[in-house]
Structure formats: C-alpha cells, structure tokens
MDAnalysis code that builds the backbone (N, CA, C; Angstrom):
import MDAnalysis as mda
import numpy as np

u = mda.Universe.empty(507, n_residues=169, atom_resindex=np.repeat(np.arange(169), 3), trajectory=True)
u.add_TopologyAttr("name", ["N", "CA", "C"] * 169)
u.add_TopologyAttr("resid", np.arange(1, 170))
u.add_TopologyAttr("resname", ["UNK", "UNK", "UNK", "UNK", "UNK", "UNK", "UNK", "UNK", "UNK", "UNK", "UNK", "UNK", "UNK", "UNK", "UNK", "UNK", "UNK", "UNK", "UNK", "UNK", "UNK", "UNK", "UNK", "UNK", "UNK", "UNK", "UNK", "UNK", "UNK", "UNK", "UNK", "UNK", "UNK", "UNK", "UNK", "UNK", "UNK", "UNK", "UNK", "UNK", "UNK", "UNK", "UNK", "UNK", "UNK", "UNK", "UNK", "UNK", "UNK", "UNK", "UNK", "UNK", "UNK", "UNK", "UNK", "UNK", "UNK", "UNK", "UNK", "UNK", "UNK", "UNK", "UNK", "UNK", "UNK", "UNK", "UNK", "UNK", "UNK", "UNK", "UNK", "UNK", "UNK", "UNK", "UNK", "UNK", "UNK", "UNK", "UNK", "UNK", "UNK", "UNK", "UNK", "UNK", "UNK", "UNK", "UNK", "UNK", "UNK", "UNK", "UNK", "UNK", "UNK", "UNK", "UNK", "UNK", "UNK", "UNK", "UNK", "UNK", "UNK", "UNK", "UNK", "UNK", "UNK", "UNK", "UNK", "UNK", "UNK", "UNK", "UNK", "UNK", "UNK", "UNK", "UNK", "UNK", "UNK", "UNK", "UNK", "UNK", "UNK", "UNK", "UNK", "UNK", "UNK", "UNK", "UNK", "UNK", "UNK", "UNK", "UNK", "UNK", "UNK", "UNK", "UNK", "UNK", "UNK", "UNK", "UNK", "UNK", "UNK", "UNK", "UNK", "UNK", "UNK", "UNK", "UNK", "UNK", "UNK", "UNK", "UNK", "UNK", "UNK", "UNK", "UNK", "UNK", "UNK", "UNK", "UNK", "UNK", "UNK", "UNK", "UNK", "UNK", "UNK", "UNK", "UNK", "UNK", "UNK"])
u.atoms.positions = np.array([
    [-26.931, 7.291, 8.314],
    [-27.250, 7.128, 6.909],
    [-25.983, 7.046, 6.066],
    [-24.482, 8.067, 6.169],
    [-23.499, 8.055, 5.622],
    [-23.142, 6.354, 5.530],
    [-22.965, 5.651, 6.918],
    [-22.183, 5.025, 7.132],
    [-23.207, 3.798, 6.382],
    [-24.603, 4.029, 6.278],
    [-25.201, 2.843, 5.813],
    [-24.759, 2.705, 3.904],
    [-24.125, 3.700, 3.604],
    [-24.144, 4.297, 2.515],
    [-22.657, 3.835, 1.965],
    [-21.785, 3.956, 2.957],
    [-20.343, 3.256, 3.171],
    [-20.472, 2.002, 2.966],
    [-21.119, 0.900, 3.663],
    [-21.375, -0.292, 3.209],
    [-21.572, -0.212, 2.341],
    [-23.052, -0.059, 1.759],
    [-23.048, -0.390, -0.200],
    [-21.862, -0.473, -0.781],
    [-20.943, 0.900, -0.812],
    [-19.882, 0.826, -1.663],
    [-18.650, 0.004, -1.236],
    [-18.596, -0.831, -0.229],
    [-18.075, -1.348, 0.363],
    [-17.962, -2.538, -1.032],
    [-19.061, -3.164, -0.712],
    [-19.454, -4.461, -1.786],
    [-19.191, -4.396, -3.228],
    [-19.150, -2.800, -3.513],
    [-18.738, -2.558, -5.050],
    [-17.478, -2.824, -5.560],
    [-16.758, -3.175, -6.571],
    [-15.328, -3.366, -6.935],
    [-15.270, -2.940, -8.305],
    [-15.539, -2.103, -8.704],
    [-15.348, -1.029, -10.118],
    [-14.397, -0.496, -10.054],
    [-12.948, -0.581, -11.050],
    [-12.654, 0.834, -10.606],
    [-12.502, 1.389, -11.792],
    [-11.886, 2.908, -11.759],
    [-12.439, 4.041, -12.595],
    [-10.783, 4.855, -12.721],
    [-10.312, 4.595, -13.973],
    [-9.019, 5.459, -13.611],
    [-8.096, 6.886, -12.938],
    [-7.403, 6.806, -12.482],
    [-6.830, 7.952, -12.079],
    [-5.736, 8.739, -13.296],
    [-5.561, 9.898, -13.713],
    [-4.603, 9.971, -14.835],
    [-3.947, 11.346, -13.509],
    [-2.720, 11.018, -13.592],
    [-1.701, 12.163, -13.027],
    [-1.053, 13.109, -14.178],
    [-1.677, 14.260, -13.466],
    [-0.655, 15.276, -14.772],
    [0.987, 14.971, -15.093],
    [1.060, 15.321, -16.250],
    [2.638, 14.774, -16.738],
    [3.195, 16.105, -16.703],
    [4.579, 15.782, -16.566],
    [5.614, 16.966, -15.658],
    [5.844, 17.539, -14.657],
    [5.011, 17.071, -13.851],
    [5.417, 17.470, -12.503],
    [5.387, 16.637, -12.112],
    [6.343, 17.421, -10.657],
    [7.314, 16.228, -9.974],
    [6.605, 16.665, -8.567],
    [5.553, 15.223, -8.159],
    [4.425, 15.150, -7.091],
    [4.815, 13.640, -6.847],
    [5.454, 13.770, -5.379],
    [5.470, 12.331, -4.592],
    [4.119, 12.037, -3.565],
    [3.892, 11.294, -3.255],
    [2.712, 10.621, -2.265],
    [3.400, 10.332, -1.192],
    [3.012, 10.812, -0.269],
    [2.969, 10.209, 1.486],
    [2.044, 9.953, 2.229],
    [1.677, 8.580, 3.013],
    [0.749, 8.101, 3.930],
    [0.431, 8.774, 4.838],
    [-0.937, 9.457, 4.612],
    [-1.290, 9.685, 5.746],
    [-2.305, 8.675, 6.972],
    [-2.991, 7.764, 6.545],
    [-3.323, 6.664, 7.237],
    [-4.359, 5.899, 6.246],
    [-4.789, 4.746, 6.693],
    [-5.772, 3.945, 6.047],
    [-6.864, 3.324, 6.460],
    [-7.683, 2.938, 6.262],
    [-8.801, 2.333, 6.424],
    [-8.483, 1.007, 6.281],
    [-9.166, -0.046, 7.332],
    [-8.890, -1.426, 7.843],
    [-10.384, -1.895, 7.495],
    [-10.778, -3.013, 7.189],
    [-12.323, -3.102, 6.953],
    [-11.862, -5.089, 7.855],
    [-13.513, -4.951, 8.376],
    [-13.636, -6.941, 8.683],
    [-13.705, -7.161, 7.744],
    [-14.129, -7.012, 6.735],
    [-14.635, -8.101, 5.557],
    [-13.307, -8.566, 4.351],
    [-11.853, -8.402, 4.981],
    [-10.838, -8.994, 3.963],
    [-9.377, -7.749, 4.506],
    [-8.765, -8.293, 3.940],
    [-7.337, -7.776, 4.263],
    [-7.077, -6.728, 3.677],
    [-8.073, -6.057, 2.250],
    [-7.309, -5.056, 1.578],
    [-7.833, -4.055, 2.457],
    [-6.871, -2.657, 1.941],
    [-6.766, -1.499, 2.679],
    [-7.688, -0.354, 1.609],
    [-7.810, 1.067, 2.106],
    [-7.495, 1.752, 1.580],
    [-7.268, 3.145, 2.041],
    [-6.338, 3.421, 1.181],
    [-5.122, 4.242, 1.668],
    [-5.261, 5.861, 1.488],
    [-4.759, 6.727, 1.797],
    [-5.309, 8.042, 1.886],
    [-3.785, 8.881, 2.004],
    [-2.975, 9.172, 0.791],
    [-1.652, 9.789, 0.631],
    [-1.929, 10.673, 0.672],
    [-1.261, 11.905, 0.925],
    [-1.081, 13.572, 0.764],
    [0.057, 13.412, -0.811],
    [-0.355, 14.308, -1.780],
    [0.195, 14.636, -2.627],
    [1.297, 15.745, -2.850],
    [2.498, 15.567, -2.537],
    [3.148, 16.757, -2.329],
    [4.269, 17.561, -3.582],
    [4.048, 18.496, -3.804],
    [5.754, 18.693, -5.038],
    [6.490, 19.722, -4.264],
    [7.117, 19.704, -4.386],
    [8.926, 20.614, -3.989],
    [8.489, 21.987, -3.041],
    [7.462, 22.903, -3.177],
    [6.846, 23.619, -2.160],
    [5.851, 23.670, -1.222],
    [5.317, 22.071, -1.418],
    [4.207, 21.946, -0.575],
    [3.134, 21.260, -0.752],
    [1.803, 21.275, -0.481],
    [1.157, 20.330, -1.213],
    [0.616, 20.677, -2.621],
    [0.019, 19.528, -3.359],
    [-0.314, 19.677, -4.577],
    [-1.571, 20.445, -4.921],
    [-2.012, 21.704, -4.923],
    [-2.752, 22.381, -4.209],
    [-4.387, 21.157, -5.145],
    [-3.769, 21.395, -6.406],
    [-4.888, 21.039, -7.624],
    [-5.673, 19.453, -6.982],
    [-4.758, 18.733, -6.352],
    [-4.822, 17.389, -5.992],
    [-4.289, 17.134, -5.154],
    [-5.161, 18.126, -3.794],
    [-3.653, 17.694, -2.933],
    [-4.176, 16.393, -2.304],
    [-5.189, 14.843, -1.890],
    [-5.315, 13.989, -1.655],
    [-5.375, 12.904, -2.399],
    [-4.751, 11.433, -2.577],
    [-5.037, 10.283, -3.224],
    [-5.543, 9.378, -2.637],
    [-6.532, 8.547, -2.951],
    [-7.274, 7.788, -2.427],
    [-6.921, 6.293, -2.618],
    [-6.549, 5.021, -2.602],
    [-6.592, 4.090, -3.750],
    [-6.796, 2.748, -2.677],
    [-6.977, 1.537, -3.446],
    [-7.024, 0.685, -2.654],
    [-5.660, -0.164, -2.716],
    [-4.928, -0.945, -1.380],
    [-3.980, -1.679, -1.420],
    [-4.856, -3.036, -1.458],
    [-4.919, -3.712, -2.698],
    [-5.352, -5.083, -2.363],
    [-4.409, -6.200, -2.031],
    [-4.769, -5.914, -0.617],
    [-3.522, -7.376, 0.209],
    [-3.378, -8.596, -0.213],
    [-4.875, -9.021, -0.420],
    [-5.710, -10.673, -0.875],
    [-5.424, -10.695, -2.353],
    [-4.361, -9.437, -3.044],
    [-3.893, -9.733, -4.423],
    [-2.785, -8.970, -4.765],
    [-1.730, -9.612, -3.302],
    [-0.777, -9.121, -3.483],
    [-0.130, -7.937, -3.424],
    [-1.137, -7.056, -3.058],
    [-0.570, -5.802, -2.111],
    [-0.825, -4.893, -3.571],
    [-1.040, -5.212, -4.623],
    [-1.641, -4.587, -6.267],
    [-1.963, -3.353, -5.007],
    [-1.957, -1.937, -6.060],
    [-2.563, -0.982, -6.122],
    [-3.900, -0.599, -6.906],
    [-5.083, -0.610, -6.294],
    [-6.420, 0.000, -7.473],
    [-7.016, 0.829, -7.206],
    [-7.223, 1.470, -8.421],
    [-8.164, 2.966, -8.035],
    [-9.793, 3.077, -7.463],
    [-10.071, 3.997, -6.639],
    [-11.388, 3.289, -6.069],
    [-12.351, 3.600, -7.466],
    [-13.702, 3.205, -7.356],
    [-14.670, 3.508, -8.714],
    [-14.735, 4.439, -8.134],
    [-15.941, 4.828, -9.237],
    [-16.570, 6.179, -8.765],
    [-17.717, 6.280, -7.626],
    [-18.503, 5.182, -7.769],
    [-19.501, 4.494, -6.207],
    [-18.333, 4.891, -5.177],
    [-17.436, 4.548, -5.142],
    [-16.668, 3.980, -4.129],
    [-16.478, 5.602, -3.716],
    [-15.482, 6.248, -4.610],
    [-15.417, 7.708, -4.468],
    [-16.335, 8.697, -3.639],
    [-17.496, 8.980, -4.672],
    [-18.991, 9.274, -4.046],
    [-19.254, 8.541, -2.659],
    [-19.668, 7.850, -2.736],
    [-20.278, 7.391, -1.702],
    [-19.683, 6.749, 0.011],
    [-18.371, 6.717, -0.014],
    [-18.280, 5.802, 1.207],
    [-16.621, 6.465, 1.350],
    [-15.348, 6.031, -0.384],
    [-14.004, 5.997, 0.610],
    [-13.397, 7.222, 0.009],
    [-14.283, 8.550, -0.909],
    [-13.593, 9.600, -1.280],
    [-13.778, 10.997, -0.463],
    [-13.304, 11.747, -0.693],
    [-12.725, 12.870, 0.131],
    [-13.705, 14.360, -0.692],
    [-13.899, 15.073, 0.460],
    [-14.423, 16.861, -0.114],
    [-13.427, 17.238, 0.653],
    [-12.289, 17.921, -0.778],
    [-11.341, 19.278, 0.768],
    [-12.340, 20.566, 0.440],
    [-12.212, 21.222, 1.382],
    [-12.877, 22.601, 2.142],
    [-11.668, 23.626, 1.524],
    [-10.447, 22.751, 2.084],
    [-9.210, 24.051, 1.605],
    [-8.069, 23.702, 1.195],
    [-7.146, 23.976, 0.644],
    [-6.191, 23.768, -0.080],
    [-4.667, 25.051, -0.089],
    [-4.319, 24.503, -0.031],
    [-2.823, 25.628, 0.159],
    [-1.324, 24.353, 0.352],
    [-0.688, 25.443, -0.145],
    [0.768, 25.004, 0.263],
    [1.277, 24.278, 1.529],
    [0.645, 25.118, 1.998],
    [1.281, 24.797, 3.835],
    [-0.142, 23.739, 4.263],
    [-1.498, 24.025, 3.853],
    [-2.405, 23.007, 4.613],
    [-3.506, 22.646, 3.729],
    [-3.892, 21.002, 4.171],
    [-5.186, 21.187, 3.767],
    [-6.088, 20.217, 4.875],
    [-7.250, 21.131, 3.983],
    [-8.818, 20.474, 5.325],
    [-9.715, 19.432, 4.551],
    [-9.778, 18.665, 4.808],
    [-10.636, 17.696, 4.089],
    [-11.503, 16.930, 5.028],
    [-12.936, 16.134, 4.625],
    [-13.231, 15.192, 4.881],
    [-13.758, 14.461, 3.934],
    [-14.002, 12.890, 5.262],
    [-14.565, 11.560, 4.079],
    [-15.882, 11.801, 4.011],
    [-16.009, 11.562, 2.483],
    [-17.333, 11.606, 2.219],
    [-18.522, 10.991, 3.207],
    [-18.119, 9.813, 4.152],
    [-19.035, 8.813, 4.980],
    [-18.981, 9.830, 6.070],
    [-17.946, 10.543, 6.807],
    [-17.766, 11.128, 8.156],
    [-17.840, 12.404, 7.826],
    [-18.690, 13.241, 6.764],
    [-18.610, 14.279, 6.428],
    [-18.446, 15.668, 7.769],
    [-18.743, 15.086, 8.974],
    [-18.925, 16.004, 10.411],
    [-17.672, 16.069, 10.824],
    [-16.439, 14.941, 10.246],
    [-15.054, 15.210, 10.947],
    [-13.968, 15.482, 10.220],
    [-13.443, 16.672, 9.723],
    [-12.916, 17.348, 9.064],
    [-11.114, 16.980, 9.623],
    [-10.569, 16.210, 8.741],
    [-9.251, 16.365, 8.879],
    [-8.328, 17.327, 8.669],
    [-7.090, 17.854, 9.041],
    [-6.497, 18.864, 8.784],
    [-5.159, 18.370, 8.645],
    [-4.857, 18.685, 7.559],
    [-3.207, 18.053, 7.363],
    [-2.500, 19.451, 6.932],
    [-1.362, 19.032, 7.422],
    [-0.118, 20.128, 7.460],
    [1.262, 19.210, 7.681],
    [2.125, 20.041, 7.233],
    [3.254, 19.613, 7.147],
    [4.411, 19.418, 8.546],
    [4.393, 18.010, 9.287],
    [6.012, 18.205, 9.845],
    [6.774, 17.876, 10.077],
    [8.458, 18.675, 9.795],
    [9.500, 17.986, 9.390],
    [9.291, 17.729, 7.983],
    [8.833, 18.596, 7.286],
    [8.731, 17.910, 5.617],
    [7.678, 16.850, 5.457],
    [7.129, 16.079, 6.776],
    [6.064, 15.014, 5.978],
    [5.121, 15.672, 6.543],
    [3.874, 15.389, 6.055],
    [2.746, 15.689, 5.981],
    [1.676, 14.754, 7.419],
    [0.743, 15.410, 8.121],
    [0.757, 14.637, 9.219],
    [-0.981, 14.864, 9.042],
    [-1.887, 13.829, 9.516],
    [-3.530, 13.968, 9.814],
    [-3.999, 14.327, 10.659],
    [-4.906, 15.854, 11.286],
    [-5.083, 15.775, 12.412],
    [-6.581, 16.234, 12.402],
    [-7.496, 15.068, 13.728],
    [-8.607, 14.948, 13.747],
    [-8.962, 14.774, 15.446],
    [-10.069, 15.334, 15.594],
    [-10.732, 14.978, 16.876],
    [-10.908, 13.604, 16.633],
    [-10.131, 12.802, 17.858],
    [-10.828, 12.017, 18.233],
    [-11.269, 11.573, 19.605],
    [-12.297, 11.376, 20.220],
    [-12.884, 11.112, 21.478],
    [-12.671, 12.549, 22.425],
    [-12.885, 13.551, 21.507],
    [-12.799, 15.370, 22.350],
    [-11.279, 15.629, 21.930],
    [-10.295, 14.667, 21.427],
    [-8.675, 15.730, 21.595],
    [-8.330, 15.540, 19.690],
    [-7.688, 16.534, 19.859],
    [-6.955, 16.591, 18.615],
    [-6.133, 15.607, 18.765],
    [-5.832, 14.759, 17.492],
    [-4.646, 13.935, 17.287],
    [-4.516, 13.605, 16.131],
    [-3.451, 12.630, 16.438],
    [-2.420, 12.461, 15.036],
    [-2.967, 10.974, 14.473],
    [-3.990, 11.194, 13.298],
    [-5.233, 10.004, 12.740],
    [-4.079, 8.529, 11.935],
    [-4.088, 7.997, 13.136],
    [-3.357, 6.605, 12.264],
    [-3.988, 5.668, 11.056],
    [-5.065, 5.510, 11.855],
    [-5.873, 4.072, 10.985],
    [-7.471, 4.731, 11.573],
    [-8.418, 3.817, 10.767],
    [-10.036, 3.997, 10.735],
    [-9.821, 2.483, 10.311],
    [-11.095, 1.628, 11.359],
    [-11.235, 0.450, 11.327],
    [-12.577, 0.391, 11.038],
    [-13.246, -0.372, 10.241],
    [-14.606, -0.641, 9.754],
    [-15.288, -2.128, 10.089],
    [-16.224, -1.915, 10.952],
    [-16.464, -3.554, 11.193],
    [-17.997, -3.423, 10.596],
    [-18.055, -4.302, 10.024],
    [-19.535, -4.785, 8.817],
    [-20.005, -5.981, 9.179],
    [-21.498, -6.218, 8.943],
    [-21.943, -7.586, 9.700],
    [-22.814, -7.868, 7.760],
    [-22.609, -8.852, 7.726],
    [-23.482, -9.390, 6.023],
    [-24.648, -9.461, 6.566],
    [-25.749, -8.898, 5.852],
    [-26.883, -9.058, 5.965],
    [-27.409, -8.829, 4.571],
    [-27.666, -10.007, 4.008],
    [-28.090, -9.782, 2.457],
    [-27.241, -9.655, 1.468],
    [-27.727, -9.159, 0.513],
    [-26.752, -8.568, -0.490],
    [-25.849, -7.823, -0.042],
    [-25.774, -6.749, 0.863],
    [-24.774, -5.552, 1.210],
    [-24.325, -5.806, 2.568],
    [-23.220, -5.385, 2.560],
    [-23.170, -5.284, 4.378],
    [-23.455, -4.406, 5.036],
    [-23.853, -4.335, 6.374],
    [-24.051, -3.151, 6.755],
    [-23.013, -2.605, 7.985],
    [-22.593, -1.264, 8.311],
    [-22.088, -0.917, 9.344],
    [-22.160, -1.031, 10.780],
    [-21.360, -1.801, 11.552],
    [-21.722, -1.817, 13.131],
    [-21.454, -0.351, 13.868],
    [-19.921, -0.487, 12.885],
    [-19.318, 0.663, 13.597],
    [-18.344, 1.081, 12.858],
    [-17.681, 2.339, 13.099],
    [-16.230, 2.544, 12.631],
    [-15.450, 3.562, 13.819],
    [-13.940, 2.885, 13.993],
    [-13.462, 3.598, 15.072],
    [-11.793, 3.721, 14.136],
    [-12.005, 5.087, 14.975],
    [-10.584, 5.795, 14.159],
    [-9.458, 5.956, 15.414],
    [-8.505, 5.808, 15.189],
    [-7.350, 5.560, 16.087],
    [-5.999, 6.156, 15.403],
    [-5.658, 6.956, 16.768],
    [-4.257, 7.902, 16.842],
    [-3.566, 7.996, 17.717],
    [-2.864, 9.400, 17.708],
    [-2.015, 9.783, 19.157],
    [-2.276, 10.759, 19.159],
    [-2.800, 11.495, 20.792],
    [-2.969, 12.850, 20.905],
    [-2.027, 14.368, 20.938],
    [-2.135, 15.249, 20.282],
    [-1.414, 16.112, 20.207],
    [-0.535, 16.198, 21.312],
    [-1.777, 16.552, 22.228],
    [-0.917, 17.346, 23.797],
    [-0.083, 16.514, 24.493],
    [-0.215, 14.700, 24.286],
    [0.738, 14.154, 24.839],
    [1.001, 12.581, 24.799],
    [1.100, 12.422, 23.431],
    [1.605, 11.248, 22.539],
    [0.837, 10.217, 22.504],
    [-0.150, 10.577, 23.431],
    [-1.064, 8.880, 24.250],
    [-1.975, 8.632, 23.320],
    [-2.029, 7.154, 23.022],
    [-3.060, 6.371, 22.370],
    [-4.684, 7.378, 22.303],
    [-4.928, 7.430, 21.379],
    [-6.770, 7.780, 21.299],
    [-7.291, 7.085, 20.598],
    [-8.591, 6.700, 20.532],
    [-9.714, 6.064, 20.587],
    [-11.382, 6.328, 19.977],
    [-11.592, 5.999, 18.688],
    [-12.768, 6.315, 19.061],
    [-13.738, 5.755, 18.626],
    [-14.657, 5.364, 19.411],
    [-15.876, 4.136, 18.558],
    [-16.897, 4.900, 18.082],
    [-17.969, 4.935, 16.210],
    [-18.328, 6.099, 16.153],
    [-19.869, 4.623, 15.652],
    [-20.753, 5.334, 16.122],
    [-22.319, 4.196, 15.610],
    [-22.574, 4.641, 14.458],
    [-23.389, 3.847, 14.175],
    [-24.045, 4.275, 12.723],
    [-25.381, 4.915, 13.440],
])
C-alpha cells in the first residue's frame, strides 16, 4: 500500500518551500538518493550537520536534483513529503540519528558519524550496510504510475561487499 502510495506522489510536482534558520552554521552531506525509471531527476537525502554534530532540530534534508533541468535544486511538496519521498526520525542526537521513509516505514535507517561524515546504515537482504542508492522502477498505468518494485543498494558492514535488495509492492 506504502509503495502504491509512493507512485501517486511520484506524478506530483508541487513544491512547497524550505526556510533554513538564519545564523547557524549547518552544512549538508549526502547520504544517498533515490533513482526513479520514469526520468533522470534524483532525490536526494543530506544529513544536516553544525560544528558538534548533527542538526538535532533538522537533522535530515530531503530535495529533488532535477537532472532533465539542469541539475536545479527543488524542494519536494508537501504530497511528496507525506506521502512517498519524506522522512519520520524516531531519534535525534548529536552523535546519531534513526529515521525512516515515509514509503518503507518497516526499514529504519541509522546514521552516525565517520571520520566526520555522516554514513546510512540499513538492513539490506539480512546484513547491515552502508545504503548507497534506492532505485524505483514504475510501470504507467493511467493517470499514476504504479510500483513494480524498489531495490536499495550498498556495502555491507562486515565486509565491504556489494548488497542487494529487491523489495515488492
């Protein structure tokens, strides 16, 4: 149902501003992105960090890279948010946070810091690893598209190797 729910907002293109508090000093780092069939743009999923750690208030950014317009930065709507490419964190701190996507609400990412950058870590296919990309393949049927599948792809903790994982709707 999530993932049928992901499509809809898939098709939506609203967006809804982001305002960053003024005076503080909060850089963004990649933690991975979402690949979709249906066009080249991305969207992207930064850790928010300032000078001790993460941004506890905000510690995730969401936004879209539109490739097919030049690599532009846009904020997702609020459909988009809600429903398919925004985030619930669970927890928040300096040193970590736990979040998931609103569509995969069952797979809880955990980011923590290392070496100073900030790193994603998620089961995938039974092992913990290090969450590169989430690929979305959609078939048009009608007005909306709908989900075939989505498979998320990393490297495993215990020993650097490629992981894998194809998830159904």
């Amino acid at each position: 149902m999530r993932l049928t729910v992901f499509a809809v907002s898939i098709a939506l293109g609203f967006a809804v501003g982001y305002s960053v508090r003024k005076g503080e000093e909060v850089r963004e780092a990649r933690l991975f992105v979402i690949e979709r069939s249906t066009n080249a743009n991305l969207v992207a999923y930064d850790a928010r960090l300032k000078s001790d750690g993460f941004d506890t208030r905000s510690p995730i950014s969401v936004y879209w890279i539109l490739n097919e317009d030049g690599g532009r930065r846009e904020e997702l709507s609020t459909l988009e948010r809600r429903l398919a490419y925004g985030v619930e964190i669970s927890r928040a701190s300096a040193e970590e946070v736990v979040f998931a996507l609103v569509s995969l609400a069952g797979r809880p990412i955990t980011v923590r810091l290392e070496s100073g950058e900030p790193v994603a870590i998620v089961e995938i296919d039974g092992e913990r690893s290090r969450l590169e990309r989430v690929f979305v393949q959609t078939r048009e049927s009608g007005i909306l598209p709908s989900v075939e599948w989505v498979e998320l792809r990393g490297l495993r903790l215990r020993d650097g190797r490629r992981s894998t994982e194809r998830i159904l709707p």
